[in-house]
TORFITI-239397 format. One line per 3 residues: number of its first residue (from 1); their letters; for each residue x, y, z of C-alpha. Coordinates in Angstrom, 3 decimals. Layout:
# TORFITI-239397
NUM = a = X,Y,Z ~ ...
END
This chain:
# TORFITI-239397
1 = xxx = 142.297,127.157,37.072 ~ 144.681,129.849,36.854 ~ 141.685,132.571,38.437
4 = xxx = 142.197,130.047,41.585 ~ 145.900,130.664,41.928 ~ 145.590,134.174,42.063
7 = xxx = 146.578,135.957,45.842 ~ 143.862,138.596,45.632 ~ 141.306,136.029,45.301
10 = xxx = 142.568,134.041,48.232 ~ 142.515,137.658,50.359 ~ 139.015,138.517,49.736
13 = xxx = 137.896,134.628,50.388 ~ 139.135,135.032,53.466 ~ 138.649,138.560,54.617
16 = xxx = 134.856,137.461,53.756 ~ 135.063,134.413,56.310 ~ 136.937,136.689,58.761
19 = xxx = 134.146,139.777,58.348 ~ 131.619,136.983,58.446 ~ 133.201,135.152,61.983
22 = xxx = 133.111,138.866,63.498 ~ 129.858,140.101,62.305 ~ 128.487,136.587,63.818
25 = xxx = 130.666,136.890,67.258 ~ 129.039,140.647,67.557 ~ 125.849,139.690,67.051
28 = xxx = 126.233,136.985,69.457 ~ 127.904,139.237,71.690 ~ 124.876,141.926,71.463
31 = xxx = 122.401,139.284,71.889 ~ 124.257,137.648,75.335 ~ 124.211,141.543,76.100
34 = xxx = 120.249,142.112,75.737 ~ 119.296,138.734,77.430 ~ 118.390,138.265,81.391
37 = xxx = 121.478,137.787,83.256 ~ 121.830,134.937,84.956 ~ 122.226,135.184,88.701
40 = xxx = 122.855,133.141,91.735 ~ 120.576,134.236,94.860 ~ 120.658,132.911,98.534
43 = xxx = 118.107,130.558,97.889 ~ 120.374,129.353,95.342 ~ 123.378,129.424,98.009
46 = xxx = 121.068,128.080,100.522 ~ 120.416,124.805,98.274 ~ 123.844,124.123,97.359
49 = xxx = 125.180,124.492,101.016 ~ 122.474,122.000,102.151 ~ 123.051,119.535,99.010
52 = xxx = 126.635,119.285,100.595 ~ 126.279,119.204,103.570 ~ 123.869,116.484,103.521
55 = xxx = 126.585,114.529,100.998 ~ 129.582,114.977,103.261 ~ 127.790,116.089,106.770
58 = xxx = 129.746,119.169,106.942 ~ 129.798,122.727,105.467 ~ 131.517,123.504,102.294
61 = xxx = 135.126,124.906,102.468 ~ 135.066,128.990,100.924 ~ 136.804,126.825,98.288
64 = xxx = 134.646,124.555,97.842 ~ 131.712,126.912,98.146 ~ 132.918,128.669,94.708
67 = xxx = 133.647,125.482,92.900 ~ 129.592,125.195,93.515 ~ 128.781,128.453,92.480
70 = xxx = 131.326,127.812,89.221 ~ 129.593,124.360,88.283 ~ 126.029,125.961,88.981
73 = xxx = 126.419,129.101,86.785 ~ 127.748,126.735,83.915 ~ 125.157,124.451,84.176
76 = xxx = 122.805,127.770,84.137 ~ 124.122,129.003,80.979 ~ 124.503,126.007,79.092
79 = xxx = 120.801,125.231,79.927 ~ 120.065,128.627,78.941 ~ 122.143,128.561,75.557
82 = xxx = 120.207,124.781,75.343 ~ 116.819,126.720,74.866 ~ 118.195,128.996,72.555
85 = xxx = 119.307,126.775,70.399 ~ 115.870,125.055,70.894 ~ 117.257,121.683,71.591
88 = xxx = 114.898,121.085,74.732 ~ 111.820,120.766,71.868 ~ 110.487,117.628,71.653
91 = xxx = 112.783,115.819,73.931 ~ 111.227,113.062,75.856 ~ 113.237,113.737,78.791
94 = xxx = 112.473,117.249,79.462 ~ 109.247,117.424,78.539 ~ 108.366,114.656,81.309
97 = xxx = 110.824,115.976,83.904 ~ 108.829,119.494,83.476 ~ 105.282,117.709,83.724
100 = xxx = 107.201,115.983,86.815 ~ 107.846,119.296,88.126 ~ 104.865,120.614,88.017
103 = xxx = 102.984,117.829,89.066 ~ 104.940,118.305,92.084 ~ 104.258,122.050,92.360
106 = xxx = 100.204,121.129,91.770 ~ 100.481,118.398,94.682 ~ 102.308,120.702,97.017
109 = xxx = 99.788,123.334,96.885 ~ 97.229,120.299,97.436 ~ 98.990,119.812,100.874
112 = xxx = 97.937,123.632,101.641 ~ 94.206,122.583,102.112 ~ 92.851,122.023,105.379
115 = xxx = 89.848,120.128,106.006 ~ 87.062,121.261,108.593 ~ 86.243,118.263,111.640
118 = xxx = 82.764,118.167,109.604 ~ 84.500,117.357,106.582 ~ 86.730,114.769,107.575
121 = xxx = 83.603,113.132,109.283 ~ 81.658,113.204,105.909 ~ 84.754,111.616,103.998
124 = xxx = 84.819,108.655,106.959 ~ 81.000,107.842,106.335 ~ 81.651,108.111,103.226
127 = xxx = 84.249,105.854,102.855 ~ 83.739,103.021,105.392 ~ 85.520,100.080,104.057
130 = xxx = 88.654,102.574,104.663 ~ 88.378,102.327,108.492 ~ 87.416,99.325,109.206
133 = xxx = 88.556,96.363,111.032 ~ 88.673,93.419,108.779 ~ 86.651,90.460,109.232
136 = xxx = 88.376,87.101,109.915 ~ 87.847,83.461,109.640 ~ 89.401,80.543,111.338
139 = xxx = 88.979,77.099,108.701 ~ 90.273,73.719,107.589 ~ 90.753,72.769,104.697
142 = xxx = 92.250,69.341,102.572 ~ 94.402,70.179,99.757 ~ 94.927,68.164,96.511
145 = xxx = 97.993,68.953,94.749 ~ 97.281,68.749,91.063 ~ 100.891,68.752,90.255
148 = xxx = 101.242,64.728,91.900 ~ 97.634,63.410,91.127 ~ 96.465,62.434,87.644
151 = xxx = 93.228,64.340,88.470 ~ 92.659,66.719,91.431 ~ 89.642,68.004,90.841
154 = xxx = 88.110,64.549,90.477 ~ 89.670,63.667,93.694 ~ 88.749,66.870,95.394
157 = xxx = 85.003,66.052,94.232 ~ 85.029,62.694,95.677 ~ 86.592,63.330,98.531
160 = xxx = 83.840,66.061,99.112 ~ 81.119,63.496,98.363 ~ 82.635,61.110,101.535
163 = xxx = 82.754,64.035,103.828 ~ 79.601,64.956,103.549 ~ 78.374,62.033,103.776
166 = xxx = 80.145,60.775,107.487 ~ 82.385,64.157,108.216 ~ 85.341,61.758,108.489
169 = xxx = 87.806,64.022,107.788 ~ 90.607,61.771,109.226 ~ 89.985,59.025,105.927
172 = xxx = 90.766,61.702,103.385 ~ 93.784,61.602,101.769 ~ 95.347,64.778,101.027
175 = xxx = 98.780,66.121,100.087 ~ 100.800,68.297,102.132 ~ 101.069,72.187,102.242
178 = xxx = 103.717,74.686,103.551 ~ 101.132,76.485,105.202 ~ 99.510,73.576,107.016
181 = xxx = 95.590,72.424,107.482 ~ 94.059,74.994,109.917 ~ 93.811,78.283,109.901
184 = xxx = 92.911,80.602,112.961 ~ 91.513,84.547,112.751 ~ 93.107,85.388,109.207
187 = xxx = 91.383,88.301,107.340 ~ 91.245,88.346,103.565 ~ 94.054,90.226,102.951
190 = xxx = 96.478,87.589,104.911 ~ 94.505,84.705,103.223 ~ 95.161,86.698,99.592
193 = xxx = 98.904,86.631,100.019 ~ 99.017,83.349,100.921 ~ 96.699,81.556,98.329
196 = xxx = 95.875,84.499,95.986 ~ 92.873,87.123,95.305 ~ 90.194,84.407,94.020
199 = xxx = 90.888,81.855,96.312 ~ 90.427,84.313,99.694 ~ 87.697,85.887,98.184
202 = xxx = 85.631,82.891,97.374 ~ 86.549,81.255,101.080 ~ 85.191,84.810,102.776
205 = xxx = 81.888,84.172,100.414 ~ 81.555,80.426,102.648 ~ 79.373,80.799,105.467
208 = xxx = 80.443,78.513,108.328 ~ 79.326,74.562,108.648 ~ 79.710,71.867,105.797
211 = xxx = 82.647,71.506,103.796 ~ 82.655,72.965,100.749 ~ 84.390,72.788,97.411
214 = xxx = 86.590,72.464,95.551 ~ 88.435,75.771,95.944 ~ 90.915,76.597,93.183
217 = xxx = 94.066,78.611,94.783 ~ 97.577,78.816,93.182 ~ 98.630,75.340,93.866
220 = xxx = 95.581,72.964,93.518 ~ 92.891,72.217,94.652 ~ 90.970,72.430,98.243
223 = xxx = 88.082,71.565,100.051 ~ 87.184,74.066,102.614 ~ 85.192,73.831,105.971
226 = xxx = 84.913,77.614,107.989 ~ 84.283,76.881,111.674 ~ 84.326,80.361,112.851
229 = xxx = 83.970,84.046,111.423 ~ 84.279,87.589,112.619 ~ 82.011,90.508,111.239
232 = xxx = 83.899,93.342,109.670 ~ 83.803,96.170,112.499 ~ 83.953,99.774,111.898
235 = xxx = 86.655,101.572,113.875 ~ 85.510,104.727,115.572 ~ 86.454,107.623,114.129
238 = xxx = 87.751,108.864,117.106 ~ 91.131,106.489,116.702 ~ 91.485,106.752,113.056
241 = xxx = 91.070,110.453,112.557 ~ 94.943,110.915,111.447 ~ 94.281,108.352,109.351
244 = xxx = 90.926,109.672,107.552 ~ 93.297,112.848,107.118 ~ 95.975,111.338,105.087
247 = xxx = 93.350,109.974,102.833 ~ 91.322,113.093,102.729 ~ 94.528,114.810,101.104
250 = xxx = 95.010,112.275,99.238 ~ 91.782,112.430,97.557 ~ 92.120,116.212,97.702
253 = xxx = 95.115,115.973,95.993 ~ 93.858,113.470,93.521 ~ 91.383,115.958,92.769
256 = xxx = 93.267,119.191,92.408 ~ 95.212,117.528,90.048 ~ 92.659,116.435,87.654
259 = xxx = 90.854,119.554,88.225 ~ 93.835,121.250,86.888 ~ 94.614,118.760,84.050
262 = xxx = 91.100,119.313,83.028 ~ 91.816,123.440,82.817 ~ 94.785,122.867,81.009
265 = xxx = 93.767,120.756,78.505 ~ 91.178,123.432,77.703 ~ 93.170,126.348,77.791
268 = xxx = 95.781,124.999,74.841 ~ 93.083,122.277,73.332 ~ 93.853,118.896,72.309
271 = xxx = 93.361,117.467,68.967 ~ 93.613,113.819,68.177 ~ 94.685,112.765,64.209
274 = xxx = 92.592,110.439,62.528 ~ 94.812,107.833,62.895 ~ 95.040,108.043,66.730
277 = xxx = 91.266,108.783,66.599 ~ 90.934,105.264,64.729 ~ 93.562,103.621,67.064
280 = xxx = 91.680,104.305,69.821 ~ 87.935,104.047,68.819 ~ 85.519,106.966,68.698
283 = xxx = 83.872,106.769,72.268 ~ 87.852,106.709,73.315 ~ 88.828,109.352,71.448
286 = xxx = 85.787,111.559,72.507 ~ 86.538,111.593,76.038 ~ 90.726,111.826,76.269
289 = xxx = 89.416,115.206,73.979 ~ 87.136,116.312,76.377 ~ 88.841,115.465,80.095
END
């Protein structure tokens, strides 16, 4: 105890943490020295002039203008000083704001391709159903509510049996709907949004004459007579040739992308434990190795 009380001990204690500070502040300082400086271009100017400007629909003050450049360059070097210390590895949040970047960089160069007259032509006959004008169908219909009757679908059968039998629609009784009885020139999509996917799509499948039924939509049941339909059309290509553009980029873009996924994933390689292997079944496993 009496070795700790003694002065000289307490000096060279703390010359060593004073030697140690400045041998770690010089290093730092000769390693800040060696690095890439960071600068501030007129791109850089450029981008922070029209980031205000857009904000407060004026130009920045000279005053103003250096409080940017100020906030910039210490958001530079902290980010830089972030790497360093390696605290951007394995965050979630940069790694998927980089991919984000880049994804944007691989979609922008996408945009770059231009397609010949003969190759937007191909992509319209190849895609019809893209450029088309829908087909329509104008129908009645009797609805049984299964929410107020004991047993809809045994009324809806029934009441299927009687119409088929004299077409008096006028003695069936069935429940009220929002969207009424009849329905004139509605395509598939319109019907869809109304009644949902399966019930549209199994009304298009009804050819028109005879009621038929019972049709299951989102609120019951309902029997279903189409008195009129119109053939899908194809549009000329002449008036939807902006439009078989934006989905020929699209596509394109679609494709560059995976193209390039596919290149990067075999330039670093991808291995899979055997636990994620297991998790996600050998056939699975094979091909998210492979793509």
């Amino acid at each position: 105890m009496t070795l700790l009380r003694e002065p000289l001990l307490h000096f060279a204690v703390v010359g060593a943490i004073l030697f140690g500070g400045y041998s770690w502040l010089n290093d730092r300082h000769v390693e800040a020295t060696a690095a890439e400086p960071v600068r501030i271009g007129e791109g850089d100017l450029r981008w922070l002039k029209q980031t205000w400007s857009s904000q407060w629909l004026r130009e920045p003050t000279a005053h103003e203008l250096k409080g940017l450049v100020d906030d910039l360059l210490n958001e530079k070097v902290m980010a830089r000083e972030a790497q360093e210390m390696g605290l951007a590895k394995d965050d979630t949040i940069i790694r998927r704001r980089l991919a984000q970047k880049l994804k944007f960089l691989v979609e922008d160069t996408a945009q770059l391709a231009e397609p010949t007259e003969a190759d937007l032509r191909q992509f319209y006959a190849v895609n019809p159903a893209n450029f088309e004008t829908p087909g329509k169908l104008s129908f009645r219909q009797v609805y049984f509510n299964t929410e107020h009757r004991k047993d809809a679908t045994a009324d809806a059968t029934a009441a299927l049996a009687m119409l088929s039998a004299n077409g008096a629609v006028d003695s069936i009784e069935g429940d009220g709907l929002l969207f009424g009885d009849s329905f004139v020139d509605t395509d598939e999509l319109a019907l869809s949004g109304m009644f949902g996917a399966d019930f549209a799509r199994e009304v298009f499948a009804l050819e028109p004459g005879g009621w038929r039924g019972p049709v299951k939509s989102g609120y019951g049941f309902h029997l279903v007579l189409v008195t009129q339909r119109t053939a899908t059309a194809p549009k000329p290509f002449e008036t939807v040739r902006d439009a078989v553009l934006a989905e020929w980029r699209s596509a394109k873009q679609t494709e560059l992308s995976r193209e390039y996924l596919v290149e990067l994933r075999n330039k670093y390689g991808v291995e899979l434990d055997d636990s994620t292997k297991a998790a996600l079944g050998p056939g699975a496993a094979m091909n998210v190795a492979a793509q």
